[in-house]
C-alpha positions in Angstrom: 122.4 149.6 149.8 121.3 149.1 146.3 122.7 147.3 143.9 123.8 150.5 141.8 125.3 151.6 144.6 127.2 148.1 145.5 128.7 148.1 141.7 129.8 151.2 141.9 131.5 150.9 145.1 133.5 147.6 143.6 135.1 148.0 140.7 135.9 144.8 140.1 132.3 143.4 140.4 131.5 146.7 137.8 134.2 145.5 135.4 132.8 141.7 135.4 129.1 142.7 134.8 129.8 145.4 132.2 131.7 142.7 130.8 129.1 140.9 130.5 126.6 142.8 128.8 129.5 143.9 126.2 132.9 143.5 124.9 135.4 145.2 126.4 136.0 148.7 124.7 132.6 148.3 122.6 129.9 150.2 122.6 127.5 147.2 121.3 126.0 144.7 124.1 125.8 141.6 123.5 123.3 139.3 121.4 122.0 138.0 124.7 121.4 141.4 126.1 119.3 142.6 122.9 117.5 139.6 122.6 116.6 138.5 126.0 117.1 141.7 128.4 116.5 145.1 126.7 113.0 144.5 125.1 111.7 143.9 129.1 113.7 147.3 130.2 112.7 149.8 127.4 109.5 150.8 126.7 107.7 151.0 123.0 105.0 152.6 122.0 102.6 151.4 119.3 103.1 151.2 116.1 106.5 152.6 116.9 109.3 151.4 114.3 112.7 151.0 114.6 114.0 150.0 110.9 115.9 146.8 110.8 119.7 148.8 109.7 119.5 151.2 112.7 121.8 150.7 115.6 120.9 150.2 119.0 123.6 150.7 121.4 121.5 150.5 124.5 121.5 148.9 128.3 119.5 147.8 130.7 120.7 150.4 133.2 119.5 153.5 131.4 116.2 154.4 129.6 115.4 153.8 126.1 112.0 154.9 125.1 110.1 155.6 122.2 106.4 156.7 122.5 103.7 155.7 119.7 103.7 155.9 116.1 107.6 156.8 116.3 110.2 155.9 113.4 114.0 155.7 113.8 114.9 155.1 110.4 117.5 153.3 108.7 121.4 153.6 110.2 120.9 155.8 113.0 122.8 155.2 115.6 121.0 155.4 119.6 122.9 155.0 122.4 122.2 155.3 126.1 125.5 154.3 127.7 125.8 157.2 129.7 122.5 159.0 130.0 118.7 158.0 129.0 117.3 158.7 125.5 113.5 159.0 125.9 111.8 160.0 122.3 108.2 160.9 122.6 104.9 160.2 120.5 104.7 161.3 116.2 108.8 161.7 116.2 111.4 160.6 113.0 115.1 160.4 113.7 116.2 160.7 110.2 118.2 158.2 108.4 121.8 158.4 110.1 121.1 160.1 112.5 122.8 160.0 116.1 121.4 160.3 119.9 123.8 159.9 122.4 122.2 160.2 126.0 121.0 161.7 127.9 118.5 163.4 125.6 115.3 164.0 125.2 113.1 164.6 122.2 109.9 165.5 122.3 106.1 164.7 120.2 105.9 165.7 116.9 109.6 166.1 115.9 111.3 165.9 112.9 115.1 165.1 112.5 116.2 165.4 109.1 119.0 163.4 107.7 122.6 162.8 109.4 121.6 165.0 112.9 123.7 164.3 116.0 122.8 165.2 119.4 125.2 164.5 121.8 124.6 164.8 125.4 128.5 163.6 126.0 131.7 165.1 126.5 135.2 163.3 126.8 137.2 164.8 129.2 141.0 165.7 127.8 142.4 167.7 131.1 145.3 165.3 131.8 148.1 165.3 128.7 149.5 162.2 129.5 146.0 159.7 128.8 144.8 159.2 126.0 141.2 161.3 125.6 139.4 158.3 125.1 140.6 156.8 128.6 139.9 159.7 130.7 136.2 160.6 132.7 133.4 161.9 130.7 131.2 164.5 131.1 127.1 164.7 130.5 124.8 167.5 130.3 121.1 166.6 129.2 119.5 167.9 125.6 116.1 168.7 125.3 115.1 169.2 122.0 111.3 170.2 122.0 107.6 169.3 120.8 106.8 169.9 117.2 110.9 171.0 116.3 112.5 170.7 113.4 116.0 170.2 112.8 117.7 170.1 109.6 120.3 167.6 108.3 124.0 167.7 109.0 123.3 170.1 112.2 124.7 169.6 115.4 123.2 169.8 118.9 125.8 169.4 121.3 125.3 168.6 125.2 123.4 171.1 127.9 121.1 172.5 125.0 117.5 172.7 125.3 115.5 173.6 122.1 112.6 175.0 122.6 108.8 174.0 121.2 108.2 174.3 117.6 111.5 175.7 116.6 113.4 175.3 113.5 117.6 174.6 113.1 118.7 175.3 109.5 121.3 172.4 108.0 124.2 172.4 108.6 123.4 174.7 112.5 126.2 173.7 115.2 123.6 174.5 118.4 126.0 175.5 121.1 123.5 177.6 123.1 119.5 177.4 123.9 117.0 178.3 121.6 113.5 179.6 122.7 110.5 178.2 121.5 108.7 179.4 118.2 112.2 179.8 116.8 114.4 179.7 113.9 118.5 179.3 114.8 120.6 178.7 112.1 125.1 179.1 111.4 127.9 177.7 112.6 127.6 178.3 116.3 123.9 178.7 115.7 122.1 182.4 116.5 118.3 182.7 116.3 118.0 184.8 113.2 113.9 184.5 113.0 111.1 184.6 116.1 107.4 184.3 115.9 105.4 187.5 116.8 102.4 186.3 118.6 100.5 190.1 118.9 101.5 190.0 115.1 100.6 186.5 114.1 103.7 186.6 112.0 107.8 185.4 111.7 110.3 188.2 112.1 113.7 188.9 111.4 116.0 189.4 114.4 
């Protein structure tokens, strides 16, 4: 049996080593989890950057990767606490920005300012626990090569986004958007696609 397998079938044991990586009810690990474990777990690229303000909620267990010549600028926010967040070659995750796993973001990507992709869900079913106590749920986002998203928008968890799209600001995406694209409103609707016998963007 492997050693996933024997935490999760004793609690107790899972309680003392995610103790140990973090404070009870935190998201952040620990200094000695940052410094000593995660930069041998999680792969990055060169001349990848992650700017000194940003926030790395990450763990050993899950994937955090960034591929080469990447930037996660200043306060955003990645965490991989319930799903991997792999981020892939040329890509900015704009300044306060938010990746909850799992996602995954392709090459060539640009997140704008303030973007949140969450590929979590709390569960609220049962009226007498608080929603922050009960199970969550994950769906994986895929958010496409050479896609643009705009600041303030909102991907939330299951979506994929498809290659070279764009999401207007301010875009809650709620449901899939082909590639060659443009989705924009609050929940998002593809209002723009690219012709390809036309060589030009049309209305939809």
């Amino acid at each position: 049996m492997a050693l996933k397998d024997k935490l999760k079938n004793n609690p107790a044991m899972k309680e003392f080593v995610l103790w140990s990586l973090m404070p009870k009810g935190q998201a952040t690990p620990r200094l000695w989890v940052r410094w000593f474990v995660n930069p041998f777990f999680h792969k990055r690229g060169k001349r990848a950057l992650v700017r000194h303000s940003s926030r790395l909620d990450v763990m050993p267990f899950n994937r955090f990767d960034i591929g080469s010549e990447t930037t996660i600028e200043d306060f955003a926010v990645i965490n991989n606490g319930v799903g991997d967040v792999v981020v892939g070659d040329r890509t900015r995750i704009g300044i306060g920005s938010v990746l909850i796993g799992p996602v995954v973001v392709g090459n060539d990507v640009r997140l704008a300012q303030h973007v949140v992709a969450s590929g979590l869900n709390h569960g609220y079913a049962d009226i007498h626990v608080p929603i922050w106590k009960q199970p969550v749920t994950t769906a994986p986002i895929v958010i496409g090569d050479e896609t643009w998203i705009g600041s303030n928008a909102v991907v939330v968890s299951g979506v994929t986004i498809g290659k070279h799209s764009v999401i207007a600001a301010g875009s809650v995406v709620t449901k899939d958007v082909p590639s060659y694209s443009i989705a924009a409103g609050n929940p998002a609707k593809v209002i723009k696609k690219y012709n390809e016998v036309a060589s030009q963007w049309e209305r939809v």
